[in-house]
C-alpha positions as a printed Julia matrix, in Angstrom:
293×3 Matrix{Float64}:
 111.85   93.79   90.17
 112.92   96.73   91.96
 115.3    96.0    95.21
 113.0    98.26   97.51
 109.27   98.25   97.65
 107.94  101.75   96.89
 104.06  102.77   98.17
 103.04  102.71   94.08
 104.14   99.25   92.43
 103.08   98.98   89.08
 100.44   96.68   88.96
  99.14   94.56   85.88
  95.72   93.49   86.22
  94.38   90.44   84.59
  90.74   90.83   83.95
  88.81   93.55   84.0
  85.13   91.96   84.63
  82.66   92.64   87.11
  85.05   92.68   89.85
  88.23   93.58   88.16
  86.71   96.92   86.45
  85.63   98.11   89.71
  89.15   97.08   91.55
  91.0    98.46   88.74
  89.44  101.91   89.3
  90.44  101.34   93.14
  94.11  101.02   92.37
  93.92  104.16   90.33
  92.44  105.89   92.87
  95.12  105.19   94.91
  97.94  106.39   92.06
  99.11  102.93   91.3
 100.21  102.52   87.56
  98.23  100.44   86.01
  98.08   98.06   83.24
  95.25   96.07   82.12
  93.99   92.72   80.05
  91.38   91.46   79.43
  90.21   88.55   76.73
  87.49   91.18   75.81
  89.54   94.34   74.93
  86.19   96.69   75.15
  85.38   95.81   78.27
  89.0    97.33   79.52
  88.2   100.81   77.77
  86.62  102.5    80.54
  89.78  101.98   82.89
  92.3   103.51   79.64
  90.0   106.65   79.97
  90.73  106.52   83.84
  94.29  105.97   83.24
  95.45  102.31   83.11
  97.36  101.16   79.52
  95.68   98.53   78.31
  97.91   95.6    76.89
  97.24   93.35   73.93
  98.29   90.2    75.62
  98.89   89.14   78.86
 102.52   88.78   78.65
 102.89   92.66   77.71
 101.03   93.35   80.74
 102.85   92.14   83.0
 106.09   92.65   81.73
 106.63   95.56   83.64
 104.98   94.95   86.73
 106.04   94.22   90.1
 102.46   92.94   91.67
 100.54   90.73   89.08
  96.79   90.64   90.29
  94.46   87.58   88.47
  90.85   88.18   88.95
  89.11   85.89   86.56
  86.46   83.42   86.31
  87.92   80.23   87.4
  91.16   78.28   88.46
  90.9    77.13   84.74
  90.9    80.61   83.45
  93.25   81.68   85.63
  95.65   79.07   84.46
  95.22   80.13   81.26
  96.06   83.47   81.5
  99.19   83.05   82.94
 100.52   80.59   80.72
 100.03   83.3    78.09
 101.38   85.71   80.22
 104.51   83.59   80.66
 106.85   85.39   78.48
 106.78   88.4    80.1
 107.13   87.03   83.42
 110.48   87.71   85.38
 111.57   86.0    88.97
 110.94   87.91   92.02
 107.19   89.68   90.85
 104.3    89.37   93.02
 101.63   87.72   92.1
  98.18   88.07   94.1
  95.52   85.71   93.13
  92.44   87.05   93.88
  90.03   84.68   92.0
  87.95   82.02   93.85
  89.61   79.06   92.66
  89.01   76.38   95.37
  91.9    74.19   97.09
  92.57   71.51   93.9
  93.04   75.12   91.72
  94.75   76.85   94.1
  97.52   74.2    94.55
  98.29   73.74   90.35
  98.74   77.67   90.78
 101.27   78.12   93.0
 102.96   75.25   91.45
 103.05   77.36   88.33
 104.49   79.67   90.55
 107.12   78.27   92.13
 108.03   77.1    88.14
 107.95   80.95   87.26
 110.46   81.85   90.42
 107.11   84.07   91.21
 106.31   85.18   94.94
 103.17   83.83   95.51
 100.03   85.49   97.54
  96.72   83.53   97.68
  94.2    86.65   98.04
  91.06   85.76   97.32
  88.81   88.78   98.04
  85.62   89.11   99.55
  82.55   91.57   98.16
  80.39   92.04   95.04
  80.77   95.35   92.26
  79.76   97.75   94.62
  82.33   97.42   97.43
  84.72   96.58   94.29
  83.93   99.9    93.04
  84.09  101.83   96.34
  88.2   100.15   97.62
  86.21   98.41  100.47
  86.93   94.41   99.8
  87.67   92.21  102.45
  91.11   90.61  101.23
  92.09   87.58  102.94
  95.74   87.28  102.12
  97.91   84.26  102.76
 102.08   84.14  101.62
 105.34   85.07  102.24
 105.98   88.07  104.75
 108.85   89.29  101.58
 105.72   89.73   99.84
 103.8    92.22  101.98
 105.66   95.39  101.41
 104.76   95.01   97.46
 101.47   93.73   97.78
 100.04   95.5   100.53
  99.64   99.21   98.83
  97.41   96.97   96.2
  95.65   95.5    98.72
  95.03   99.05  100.56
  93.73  100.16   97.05
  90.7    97.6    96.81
  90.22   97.04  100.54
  89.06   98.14  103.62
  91.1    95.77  105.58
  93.05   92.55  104.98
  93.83   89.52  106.96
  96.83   88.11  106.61
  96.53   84.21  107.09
  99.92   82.6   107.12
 100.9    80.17  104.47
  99.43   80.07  100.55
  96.27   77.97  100.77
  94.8    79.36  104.26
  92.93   82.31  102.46
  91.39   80.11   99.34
  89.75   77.95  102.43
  88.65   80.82  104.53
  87.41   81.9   101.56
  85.23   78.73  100.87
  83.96   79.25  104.51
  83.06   82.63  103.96
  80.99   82.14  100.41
  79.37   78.89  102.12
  77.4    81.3   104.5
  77.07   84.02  102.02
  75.56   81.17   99.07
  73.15   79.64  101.56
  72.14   83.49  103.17
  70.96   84.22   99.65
  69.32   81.38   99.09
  67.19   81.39  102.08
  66.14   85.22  101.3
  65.08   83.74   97.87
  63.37   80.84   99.6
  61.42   82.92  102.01
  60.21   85.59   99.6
  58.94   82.89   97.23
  57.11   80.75  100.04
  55.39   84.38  100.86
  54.3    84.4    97.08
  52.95   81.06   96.83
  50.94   81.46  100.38
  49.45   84.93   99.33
  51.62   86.81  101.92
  52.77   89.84  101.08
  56.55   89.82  101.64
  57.18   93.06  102.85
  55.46   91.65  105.91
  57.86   88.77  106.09
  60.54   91.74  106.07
  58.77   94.09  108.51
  58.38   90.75  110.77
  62.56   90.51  111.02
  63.16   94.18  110.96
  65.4    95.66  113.69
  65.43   91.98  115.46
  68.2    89.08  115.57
  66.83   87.6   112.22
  67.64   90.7   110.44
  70.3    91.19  108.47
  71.4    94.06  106.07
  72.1    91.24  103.26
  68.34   90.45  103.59
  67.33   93.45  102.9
  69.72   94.1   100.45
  69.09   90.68   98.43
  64.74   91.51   99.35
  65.27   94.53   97.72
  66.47   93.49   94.46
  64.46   90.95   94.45
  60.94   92.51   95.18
  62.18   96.0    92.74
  63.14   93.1    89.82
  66.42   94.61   89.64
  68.84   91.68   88.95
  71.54   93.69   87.87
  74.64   91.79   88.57
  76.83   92.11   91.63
  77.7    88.61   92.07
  75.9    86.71   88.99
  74.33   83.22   89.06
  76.94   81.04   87.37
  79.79   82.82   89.54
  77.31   81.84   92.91
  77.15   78.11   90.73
  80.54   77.52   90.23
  81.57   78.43   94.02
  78.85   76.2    95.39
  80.38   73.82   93.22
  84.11   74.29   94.57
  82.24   74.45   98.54
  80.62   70.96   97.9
  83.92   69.45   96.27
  85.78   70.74   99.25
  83.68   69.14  101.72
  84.21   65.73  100.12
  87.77   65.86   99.88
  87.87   66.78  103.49
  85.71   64.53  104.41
  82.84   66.64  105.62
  78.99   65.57  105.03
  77.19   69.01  103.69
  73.13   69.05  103.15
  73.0    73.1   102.13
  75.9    73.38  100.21
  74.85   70.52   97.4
  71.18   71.79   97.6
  72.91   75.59   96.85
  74.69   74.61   93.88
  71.64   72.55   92.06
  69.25   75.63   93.14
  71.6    77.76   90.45
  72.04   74.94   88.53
  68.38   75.26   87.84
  68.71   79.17   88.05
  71.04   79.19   85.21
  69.14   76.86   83.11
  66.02   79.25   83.42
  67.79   81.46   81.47
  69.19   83.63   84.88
  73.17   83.04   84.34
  74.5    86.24   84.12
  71.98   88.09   86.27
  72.64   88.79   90.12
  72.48   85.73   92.36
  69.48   87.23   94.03
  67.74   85.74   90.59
  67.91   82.62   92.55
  64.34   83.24   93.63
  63.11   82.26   90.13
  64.15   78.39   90.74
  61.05   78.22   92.99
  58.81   78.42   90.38
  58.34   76.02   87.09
  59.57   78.01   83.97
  57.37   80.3    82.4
């Protein structure tokens, strides 16, 4: 790793999905070089035409880099990944975990990590494709100030601001906070456009009731929206909205916390996903109020 941070690290990017596509584009935006992976080679193609190199494995892509960014499914995943990418990792890179992994993943991360003589940066981010796509994530960032002058011009690239948060494990819990209200917001837009279908309410009224006032929200009307247009187009899909209920509720036990919502969240896209609704926008939610058709 290079002595000096510059403003353009090369970056390797692990996983190109949803989120990663549309970050990847960010940082190219932004002149970073680029490399890419991810398990499904096609879905990295678009990026190559935009400029990255895509890699066959994950230890070619990061070979060269100086900021390693995961953004992958699960802590699982994640660890996966990086194992494979082990070979071509070198002491002294920056690695910026931006997956949702929970506290229990987080912590077998950086201990991989440490093991690697990596600097670690927990950095989960927060927004769906569309602010992906446009550099304006939300990247909570918690690590070692030595890390900041590499990482930083990364997190620039995908974000319109970041909070730094102290030490590794700060950000993955903020981040747990953060989805909590986000999970149970959608939910309840779900919940409330259904009720107004099974009572013979229009729910444009429902929406026209909250407009402009303190119950409004531009989330409602954003999640309404898909909703009423049937456009379930993912931004955030079901299982993703599943698995971090899941990693909210399993928090809140360790802790010791009593949650009501949180469990409730997670079993409404259990049943979501079972419907058939897994990879479809979170807003799909609203289907779990009725029996399957």
């Amino acid at each position: 790793m290079a002595e000096n941070a510059g403003s353009r690290p090369p970056v390797a990017l692990l996983g190109t999905g949803i989120m990663g596509a549309g970050m990847g584009r960010s940082m190219l935006r932004a002149g970073l070089p680029l490399t890419v992976w991810n398990r499904t080679q096609a879905k990295s193609e678009a990026l190559k035409v935009a400029g990255a190199s895509v890699a066959a494995t994950p230890a070619d892509a990061v070979r060269d880099a100086q900021v390693i960014v995961t953004m992958l499914a699960d802590g699982d995943r994640v660890a996966d990944v990086m194992a494979a990418a082990a070979p071509g990792l070198h002491a002294g890179q920056v690695w910026a975990q931006a997956s949702t992994v929970g506290i229990a993943g987080l912590q077998s991360l950086a201990r991989f990590a440490r093991e690697h003589d990596l600097i670690f940066v927990d950095s989960p981010v927060l927004g769906t494709r569309k602010p992906a796509e446009q550099g304006a994530l939300t990247v909570f960032a918690a690590g070692p100030d030595d890390a900041r002058p590499f990482a930083q011009p990364v997190f620039d690239a995908i974000g319109q601001k970041t909070q730094w948060l102290g030490e590794a494990g700060t950000a993955s819990r903020l981040k747990l906070v953060v989805n909590s209200w986000v999970l149970s917001l959608t939910t309840a837009a779900a919940e409330a456009l259904a009720l107004a279908r099974g009572l013979d309410i229009d729910p444009r009224l429902f929406l026209q009731s909250v407009s402009g006032g303190s119950l409004d929200s531009p989330y409602l009307q954003t999640k309404a929206a898909a909703i009423l247009e049937g456009d379930f187009s993912p931004s955030f899909s079901v299982a993703m909205a599943g698995k971090d209920a899941n990693l909210i509720t399993a928090a809140a036990q360790a802790a010791g916390i009593r949650l009501d919502v949180a469990p409730a969240v997670a079993g409404r896209f259990r049943r979501t996903a079972e419907l058939g609704h897994a990879t479809e926008d979170m807003a799909a939610t609203y289907f779990a109020s009725f029996d399957a058709r």
